[in-house]
RODO-2510 file (C-alpha; in nm, 4 decimals, decimal comma):
residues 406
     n   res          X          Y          Z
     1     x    -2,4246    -2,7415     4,5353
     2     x    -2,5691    -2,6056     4,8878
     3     x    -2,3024    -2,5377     5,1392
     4     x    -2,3808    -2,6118     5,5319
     5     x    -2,1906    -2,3518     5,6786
     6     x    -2,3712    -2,4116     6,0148
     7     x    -2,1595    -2,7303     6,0084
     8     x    -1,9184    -2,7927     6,2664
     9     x    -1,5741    -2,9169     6,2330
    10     x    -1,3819    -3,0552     6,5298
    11     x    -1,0183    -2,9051     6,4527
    12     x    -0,8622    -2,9873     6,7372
    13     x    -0,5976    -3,2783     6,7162
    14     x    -0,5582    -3,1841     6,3302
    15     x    -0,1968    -2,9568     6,4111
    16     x    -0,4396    -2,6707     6,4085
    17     x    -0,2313    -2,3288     6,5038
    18     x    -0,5841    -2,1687     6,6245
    19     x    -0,7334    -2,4824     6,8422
    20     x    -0,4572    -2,7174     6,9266
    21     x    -0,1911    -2,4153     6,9465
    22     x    -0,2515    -2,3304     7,3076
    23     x     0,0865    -2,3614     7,4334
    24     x     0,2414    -2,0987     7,1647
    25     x    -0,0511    -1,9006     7,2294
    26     x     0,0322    -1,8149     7,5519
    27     x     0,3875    -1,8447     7,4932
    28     x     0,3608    -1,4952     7,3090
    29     x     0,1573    -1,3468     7,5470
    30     x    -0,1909    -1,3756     7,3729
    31     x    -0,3532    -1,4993     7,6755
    32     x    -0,2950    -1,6828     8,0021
    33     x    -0,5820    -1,9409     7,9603
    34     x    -0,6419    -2,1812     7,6851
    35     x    -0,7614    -2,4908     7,7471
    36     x    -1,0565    -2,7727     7,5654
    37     x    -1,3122    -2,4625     7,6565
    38     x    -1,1390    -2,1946     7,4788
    39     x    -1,3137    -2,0873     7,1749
    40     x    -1,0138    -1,9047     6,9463
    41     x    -1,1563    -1,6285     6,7428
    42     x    -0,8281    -1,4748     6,6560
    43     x    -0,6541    -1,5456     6,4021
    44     x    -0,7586    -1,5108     6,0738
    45     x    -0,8409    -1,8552     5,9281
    46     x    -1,1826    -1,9990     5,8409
    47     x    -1,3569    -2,2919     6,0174
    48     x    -1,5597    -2,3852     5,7458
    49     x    -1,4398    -2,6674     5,5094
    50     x    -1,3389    -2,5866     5,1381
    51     x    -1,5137    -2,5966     4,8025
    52     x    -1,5855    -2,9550     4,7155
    53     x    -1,3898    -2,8953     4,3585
    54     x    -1,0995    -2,8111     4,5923
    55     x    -1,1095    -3,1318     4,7674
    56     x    -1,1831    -3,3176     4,4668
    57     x    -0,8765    -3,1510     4,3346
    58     x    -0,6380    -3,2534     4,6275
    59     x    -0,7710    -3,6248     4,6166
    60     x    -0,6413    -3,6353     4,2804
    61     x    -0,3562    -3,4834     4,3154
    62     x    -0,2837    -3,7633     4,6799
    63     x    -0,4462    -4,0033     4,4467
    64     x    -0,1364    -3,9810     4,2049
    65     x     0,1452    -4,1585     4,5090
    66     x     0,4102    -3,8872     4,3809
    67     x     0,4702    -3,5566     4,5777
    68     x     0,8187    -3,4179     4,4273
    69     x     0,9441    -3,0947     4,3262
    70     x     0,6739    -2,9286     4,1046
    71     x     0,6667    -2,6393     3,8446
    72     x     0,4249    -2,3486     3,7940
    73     x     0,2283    -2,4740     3,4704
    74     x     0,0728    -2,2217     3,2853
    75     x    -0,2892    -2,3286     3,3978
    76     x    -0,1470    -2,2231     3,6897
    77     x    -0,0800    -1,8153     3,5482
    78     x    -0,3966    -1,8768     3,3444
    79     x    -0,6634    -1,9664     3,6454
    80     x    -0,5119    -1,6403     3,7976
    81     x    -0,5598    -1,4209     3,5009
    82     x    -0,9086    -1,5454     3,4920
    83     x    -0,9856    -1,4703     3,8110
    84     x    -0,8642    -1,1244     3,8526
    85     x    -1,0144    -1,0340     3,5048
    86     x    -1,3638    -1,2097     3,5552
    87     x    -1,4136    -1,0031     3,9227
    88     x    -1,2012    -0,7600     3,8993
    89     x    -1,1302    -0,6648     3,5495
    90     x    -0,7741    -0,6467     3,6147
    91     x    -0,5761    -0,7961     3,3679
    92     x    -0,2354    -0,9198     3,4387
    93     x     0,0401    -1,0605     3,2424
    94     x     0,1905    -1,4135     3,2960
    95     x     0,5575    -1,2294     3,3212
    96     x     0,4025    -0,9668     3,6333
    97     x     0,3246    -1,2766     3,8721
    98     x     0,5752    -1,3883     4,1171
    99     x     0,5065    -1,7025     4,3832
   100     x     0,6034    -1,6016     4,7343
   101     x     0,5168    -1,8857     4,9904
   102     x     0,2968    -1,6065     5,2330
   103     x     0,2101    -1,2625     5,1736
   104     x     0,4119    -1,1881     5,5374
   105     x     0,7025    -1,3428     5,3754
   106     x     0,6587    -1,1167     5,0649
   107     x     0,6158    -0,8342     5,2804
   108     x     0,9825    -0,8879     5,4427
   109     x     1,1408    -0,9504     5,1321
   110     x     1,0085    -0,6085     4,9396
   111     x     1,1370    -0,4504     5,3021
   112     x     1,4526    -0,5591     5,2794
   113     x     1,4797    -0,5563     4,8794
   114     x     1,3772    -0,2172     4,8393
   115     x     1,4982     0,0121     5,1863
   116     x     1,7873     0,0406     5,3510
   117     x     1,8541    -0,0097     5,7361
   118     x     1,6893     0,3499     5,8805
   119     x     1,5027     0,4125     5,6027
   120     x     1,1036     0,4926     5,6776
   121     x     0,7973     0,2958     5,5733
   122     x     0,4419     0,4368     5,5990
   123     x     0,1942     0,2136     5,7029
   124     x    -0,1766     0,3394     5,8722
   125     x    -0,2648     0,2321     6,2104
   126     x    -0,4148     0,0504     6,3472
   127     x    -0,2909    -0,2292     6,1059
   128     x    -0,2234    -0,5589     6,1009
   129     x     0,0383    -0,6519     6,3385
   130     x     0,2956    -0,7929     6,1128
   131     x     0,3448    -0,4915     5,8801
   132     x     0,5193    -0,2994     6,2339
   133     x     0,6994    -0,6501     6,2740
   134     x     0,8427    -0,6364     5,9112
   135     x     0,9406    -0,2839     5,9351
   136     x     1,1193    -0,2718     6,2498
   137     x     1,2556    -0,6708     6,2326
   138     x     1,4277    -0,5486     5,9278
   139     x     1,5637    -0,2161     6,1007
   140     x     1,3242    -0,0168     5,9582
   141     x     1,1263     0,3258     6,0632
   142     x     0,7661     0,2580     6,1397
   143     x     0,6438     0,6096     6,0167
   144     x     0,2635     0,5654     6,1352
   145     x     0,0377     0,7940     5,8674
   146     x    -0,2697     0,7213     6,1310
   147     x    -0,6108     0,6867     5,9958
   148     x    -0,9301     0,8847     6,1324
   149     x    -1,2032     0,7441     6,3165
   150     x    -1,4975     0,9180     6,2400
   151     x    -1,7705     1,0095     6,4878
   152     x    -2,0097     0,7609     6,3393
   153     x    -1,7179     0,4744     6,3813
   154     x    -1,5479     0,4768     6,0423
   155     x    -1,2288     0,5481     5,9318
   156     x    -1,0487     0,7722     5,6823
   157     x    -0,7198     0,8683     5,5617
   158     x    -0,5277     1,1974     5,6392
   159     x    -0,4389     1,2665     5,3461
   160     x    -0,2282     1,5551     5,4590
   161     x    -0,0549     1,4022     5,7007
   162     x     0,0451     1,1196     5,4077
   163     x     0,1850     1,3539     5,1811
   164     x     0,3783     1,5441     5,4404
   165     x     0,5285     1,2287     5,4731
   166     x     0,5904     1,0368     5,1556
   167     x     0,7740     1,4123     5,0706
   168     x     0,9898     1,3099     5,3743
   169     x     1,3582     1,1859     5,1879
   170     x     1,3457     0,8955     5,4405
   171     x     1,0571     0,7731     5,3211
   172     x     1,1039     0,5174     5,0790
   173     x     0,8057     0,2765     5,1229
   174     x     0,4271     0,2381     5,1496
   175     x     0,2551    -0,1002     5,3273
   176     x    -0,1131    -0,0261     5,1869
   177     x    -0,3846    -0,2802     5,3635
   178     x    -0,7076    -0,2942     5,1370
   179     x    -0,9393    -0,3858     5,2419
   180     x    -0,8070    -0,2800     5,5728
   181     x    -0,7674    -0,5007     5,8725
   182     x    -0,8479    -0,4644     6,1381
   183     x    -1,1119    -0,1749     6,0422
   184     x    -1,2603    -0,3531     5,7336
   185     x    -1,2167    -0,0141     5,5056
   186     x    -1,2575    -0,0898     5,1433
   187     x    -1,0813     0,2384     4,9939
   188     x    -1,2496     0,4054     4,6812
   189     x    -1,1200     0,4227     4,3530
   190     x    -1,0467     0,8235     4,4332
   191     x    -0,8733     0,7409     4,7462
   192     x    -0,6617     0,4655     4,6079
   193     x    -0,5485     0,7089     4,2947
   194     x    -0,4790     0,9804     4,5493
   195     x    -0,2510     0,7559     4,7265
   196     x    -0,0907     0,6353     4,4314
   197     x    -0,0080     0,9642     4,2486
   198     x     0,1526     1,1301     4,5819
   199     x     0,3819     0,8056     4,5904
   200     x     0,4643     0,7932     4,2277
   201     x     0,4803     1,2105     4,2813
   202     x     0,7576     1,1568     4,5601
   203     x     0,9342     0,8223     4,4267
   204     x     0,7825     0,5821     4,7009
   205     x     0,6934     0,2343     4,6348
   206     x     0,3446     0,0899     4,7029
   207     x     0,3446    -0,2720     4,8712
   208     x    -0,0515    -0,3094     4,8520
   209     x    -0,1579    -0,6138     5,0703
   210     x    -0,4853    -0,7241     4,9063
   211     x    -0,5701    -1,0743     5,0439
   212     x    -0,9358    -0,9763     5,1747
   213     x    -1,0005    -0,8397     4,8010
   214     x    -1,2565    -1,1166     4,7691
   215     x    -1,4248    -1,1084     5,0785
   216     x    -1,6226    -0,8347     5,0436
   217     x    -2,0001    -0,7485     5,1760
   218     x    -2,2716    -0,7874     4,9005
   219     x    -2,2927    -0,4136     4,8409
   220     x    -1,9558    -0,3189     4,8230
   221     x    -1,7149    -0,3452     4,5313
   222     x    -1,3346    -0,3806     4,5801
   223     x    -1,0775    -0,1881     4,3233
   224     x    -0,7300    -0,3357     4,3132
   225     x    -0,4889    -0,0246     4,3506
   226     x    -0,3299    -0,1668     4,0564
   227     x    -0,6783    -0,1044     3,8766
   228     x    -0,6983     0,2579     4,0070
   229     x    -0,3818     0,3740     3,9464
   230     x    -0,2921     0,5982     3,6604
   231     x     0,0768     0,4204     3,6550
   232     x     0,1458     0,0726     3,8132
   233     x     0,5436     0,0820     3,7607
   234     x     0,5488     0,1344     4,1189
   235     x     0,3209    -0,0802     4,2776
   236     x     0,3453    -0,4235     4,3908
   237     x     0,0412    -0,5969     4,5137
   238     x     0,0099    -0,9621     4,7320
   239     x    -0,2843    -1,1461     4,5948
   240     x    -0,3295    -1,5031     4,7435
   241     x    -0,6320    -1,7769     4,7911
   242     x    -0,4968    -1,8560     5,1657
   243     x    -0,7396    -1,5995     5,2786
   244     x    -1,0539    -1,6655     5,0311
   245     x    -1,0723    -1,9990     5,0276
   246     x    -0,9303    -2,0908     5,3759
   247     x    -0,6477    -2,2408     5,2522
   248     x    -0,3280    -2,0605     5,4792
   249     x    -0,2007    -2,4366     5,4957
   250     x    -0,1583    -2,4162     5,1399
   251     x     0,1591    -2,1536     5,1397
   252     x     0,0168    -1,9860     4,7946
   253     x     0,0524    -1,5778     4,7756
   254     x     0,0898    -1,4690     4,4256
   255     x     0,2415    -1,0971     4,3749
   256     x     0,2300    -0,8740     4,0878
   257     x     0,4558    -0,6668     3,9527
   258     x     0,3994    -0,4676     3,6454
   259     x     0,7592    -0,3089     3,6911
   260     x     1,0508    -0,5196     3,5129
   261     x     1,2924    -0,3625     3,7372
   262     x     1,1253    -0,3534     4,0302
   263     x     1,0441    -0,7415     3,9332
   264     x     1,3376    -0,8678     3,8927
   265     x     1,4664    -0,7089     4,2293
   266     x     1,1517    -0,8932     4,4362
   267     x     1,2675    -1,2097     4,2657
   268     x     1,6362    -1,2201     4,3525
   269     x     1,5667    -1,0974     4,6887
   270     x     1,2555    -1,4110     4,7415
   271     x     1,4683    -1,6773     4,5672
   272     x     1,4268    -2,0007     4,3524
   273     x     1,0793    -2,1131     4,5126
   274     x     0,8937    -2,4241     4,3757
   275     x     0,5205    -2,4863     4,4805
   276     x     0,3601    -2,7731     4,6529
   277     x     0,1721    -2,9700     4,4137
   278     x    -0,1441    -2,9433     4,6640
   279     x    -0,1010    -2,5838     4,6110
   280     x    -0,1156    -2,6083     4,1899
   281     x    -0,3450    -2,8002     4,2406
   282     x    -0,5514    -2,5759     4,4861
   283     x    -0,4977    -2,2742     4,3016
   284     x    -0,6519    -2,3848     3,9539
   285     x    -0,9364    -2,5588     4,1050
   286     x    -1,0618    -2,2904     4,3423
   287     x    -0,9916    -1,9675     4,0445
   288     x    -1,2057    -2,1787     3,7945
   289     x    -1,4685    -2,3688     4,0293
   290     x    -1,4771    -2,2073     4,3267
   291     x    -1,7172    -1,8688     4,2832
   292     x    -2,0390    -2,1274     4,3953
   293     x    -1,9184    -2,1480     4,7131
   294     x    -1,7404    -1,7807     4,7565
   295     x    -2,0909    -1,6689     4,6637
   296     x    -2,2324    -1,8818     4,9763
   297     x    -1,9670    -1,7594     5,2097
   298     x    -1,9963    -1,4215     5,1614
   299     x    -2,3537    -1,4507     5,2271
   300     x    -2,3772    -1,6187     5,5077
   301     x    -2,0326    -1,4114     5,6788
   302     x    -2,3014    -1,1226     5,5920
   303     x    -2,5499    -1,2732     5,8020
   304     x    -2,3252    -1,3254     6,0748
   305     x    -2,2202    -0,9903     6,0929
   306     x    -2,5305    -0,8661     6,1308
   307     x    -2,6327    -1,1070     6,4007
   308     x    -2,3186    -0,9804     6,5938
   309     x    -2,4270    -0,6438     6,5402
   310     x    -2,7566    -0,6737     6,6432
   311     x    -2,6174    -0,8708     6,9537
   312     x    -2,3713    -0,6130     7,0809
   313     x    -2,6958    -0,3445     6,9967
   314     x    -2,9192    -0,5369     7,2330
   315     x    -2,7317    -0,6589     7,4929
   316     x    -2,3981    -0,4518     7,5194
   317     x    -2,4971    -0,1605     7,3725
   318     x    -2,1788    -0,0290     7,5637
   319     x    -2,0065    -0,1653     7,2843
   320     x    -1,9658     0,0193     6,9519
   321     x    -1,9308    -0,2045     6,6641
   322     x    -2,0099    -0,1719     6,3111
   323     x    -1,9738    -0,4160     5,9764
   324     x    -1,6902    -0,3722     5,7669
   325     x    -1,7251    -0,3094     5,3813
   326     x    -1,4575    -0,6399     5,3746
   327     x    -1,2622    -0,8754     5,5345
   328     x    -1,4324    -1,1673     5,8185
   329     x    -1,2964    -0,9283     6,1029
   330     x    -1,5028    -0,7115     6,3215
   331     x    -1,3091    -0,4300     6,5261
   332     x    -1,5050    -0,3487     6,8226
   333     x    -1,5094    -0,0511     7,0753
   334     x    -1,5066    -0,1129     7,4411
   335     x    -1,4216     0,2343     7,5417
   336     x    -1,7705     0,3147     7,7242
   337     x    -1,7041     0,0247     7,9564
   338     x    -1,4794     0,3122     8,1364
   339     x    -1,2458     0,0381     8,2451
   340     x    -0,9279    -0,0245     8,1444
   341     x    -0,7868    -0,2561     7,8149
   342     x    -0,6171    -0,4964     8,1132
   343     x    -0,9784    -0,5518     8,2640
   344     x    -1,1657    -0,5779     7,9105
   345     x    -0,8812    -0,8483     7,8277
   346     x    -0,9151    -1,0261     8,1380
   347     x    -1,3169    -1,0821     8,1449
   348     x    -1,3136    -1,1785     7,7826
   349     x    -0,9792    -1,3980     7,7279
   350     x    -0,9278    -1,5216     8,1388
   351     x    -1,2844    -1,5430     8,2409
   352     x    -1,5196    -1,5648     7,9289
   353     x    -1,2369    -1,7974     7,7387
   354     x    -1,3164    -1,6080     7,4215
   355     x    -0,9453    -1,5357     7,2453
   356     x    -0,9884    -1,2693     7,0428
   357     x    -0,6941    -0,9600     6,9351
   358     x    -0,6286    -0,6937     7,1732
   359     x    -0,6797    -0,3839     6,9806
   360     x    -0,3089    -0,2659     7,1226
   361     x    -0,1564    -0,5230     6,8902
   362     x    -0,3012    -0,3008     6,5794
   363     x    -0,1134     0,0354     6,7641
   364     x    -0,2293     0,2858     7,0173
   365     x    -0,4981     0,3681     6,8151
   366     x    -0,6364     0,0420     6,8802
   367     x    -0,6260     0,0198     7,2578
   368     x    -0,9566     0,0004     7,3656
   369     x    -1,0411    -0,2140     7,0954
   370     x    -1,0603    -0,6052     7,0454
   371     x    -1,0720    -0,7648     6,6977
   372     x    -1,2848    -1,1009     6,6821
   373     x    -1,2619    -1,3060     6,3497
   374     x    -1,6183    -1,3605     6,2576
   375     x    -1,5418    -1,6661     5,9838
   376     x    -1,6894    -1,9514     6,2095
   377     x    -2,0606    -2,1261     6,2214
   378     x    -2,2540    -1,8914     6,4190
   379     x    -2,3428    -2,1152     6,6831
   380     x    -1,9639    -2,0898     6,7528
   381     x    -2,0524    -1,6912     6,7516
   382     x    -2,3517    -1,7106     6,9306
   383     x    -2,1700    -1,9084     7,2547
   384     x    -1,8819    -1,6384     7,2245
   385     x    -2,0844    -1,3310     7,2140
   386     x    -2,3020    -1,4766     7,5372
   387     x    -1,9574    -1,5991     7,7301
   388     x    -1,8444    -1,2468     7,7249
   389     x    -2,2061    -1,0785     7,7934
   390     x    -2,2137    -1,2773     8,1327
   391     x    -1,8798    -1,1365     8,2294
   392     x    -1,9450    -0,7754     8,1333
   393     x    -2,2812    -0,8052     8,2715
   394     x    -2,2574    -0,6430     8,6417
   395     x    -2,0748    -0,3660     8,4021
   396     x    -2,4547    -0,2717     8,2969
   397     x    -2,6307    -0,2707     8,5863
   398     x    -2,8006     0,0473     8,6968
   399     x    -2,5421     0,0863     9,0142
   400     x    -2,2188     0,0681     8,8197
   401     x    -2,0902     0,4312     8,7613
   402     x    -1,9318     0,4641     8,4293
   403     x    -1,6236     0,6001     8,4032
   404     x    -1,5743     0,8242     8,0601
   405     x    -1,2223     0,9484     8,0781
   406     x    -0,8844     0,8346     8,1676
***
């Protein structure tokens, strides 16, 4: 069937945490405005609505009057050994899959199973905020193996720098983000073996955070680390359908773990957990029947992207933004503006009412960047992008005197 993602869903009043969660929002210091105006572009959810085998799915499953404990069937294991081998030619073993509730959840649990208070964890800035968060909640070392920004905007990984530090004793962790968020990197096969053999070379274990694995540009192709890597016995990767199928209500990460040891550590440490049966449900519909409308999303995410570029190009050229090989976030550069992060923050989130991410939350690296969440019907896009070109727009005129350096 043909997907309307031009559609647009009123969210607000439905106990959404991006539209109705104003009062947490600026509880943690996101913003200081949010009010009915505020168009959220934030977080990472999706305001489209789900596959219609999904929904037929859940109807079914409401349809049945019983919600009790449930058990993982093994059309559950199946759907996810069909997915992963049908686009990814990965193939995993029903033993290798463990259900964590959330991939951050996972994340905190491998910390804690696997380190030791003071013990270091690499991770590559800027990054997703909650990686620092599980590190240093837990009484971890952040050790920050930075990635390179490249004249022409991209990013790359110091390889150098990474080994001098997985040889470090401390070290005992890796938090690998692939595709990367906030920069929407898709590492390559050579890069992702790389990694792998200096971790495996200097005994430190690979958390690989893979969530955006499906949402990928149409001429890119994503390799699971776990695919790359000459031995898996120390690699765990978080796989989920929250992210893919817009479904972070669901509480369904799925992480693999080749490694009986390693396994069986992750599963003490996470506890008995028992699924939803909206979520067994969820899971087995969208693996086997929900490629139609991936296929549709990706396409029209695509399109967006390029509108956005072509926006920023036209109209705020100041801005330097390019489209990530994955992921439905776009990490754009405000540095040109010559003002500071403060002032870029307030004409977008105060006076535009566009929430977005400061680029700060991602590290220093990230500080004169925002991150805007591109998975909503572009007209949504469209009145965000122009919001923030009026407030920027006495920025361009011919009398304003750029300032370069700080």
């Amino acid at each position: 069937m043909k997907y309307d993602f031009d559609q647009i869903v009123d969210r607000r009043n439905t106990y959404s945490l991006k539209w109705d969660g104003g009062d947490l929002i600026k509880e943690l210091g996101i913003t200081q405005r949010y009010d009915q105006e505020t168009l959220p572009l934030f977080t990472a959810d999706m305001d489209f609505p789900v596959p219609q085998p999904l929904l037929d799915a859940l109807h079914q499953t409401v349809e049945h009057r019983i919600f009790g404990y449930s058990i993982f069937p093994k059309e559950y294991f199946e759907a996810i050994q069909h997915w992963f081998k049908k686009r990814h030619d990965w193939d995993i073993q029903t033993e290798e899959i463990v259900y964590s509730p959330g991939t951050v959840h996972a994340l905190n649990v491998a910390v804690r199973a696997f380190t030791e208070q003071g013990d270091g964890v690499i991770i590559q800035r800027p990054v997703y905020p909650p990686f620092t968060a599980a590190i240093e909640g837990n009484g971890r070392q952040v050790v920050n193996n930075a990635l390179i920004r490249e004249q022409d905007g991209s990013y790359s990984i110091d390889f150098e720098d990474f080994e001098a530090k997985a040889k470090n004793e401390n070290t005992k962790l890796f938090i690998l983000c692939n595709p990367h968020n906030p920069t929407g990197r898709i590492f390559t096969p050579e890069e992702l073996t790389r990694l792998a053999d200096i971790c495996e070379k200097n005994q430190v274990l690979i958390i690989a955070d893979e969530i955006h694995g499906d949402l990928i540009r149409r001429n890119q192709t994503f390799i699971p680390i776990a695919k790359a890597a000459t031995n898996t016995q120390h690699i765990i990767t978080c796989t989920a359908i929250n992210k893919t199928f817009n479904v972070a209500g669901l509480h369904c990460t799925n992480v693999i773990i080749p490694s009986p040891e390693l396994r069986n550590i992750f599963s003490r440490a996470m506890g008995f957990q028992l699924p939803s049966p909206f979520t067994v449900s969820a899971l087995i519909a969208v693996y086997h029947e929900g490629e139609e409308w991936l296929e549709q999303l990706k396409e029209y995410l695509d399109e967006t992207m390029e509108y956005v570029k072509g926006f920023f190009a036209e109209k705020m050229p100041q801005v330097k933004v390019s489209i990530p090989e994955g992921t439905y976030v776009m990490w754009m550069d405000f540095s040109a503006y010559g003002i500071s992060p403060d002032e870029v923050h307030d004409r977008i989130y105060n006076k535009a009412n566009v929430l977005l991410e400061d680029g700060s939350m991602f590290g220093e690296e990230g500080q004169d960047f925002q991150r805007i969440c591109v998975s909503s019907p572009r007209p949504i896009i469209k009145e965000a992008l122009e919001r923030i070109e009026r407030e920027f727009a006495d920025l361009a005129s011919p009398n304003h005197n750029t300032v370069t350096t700080r």
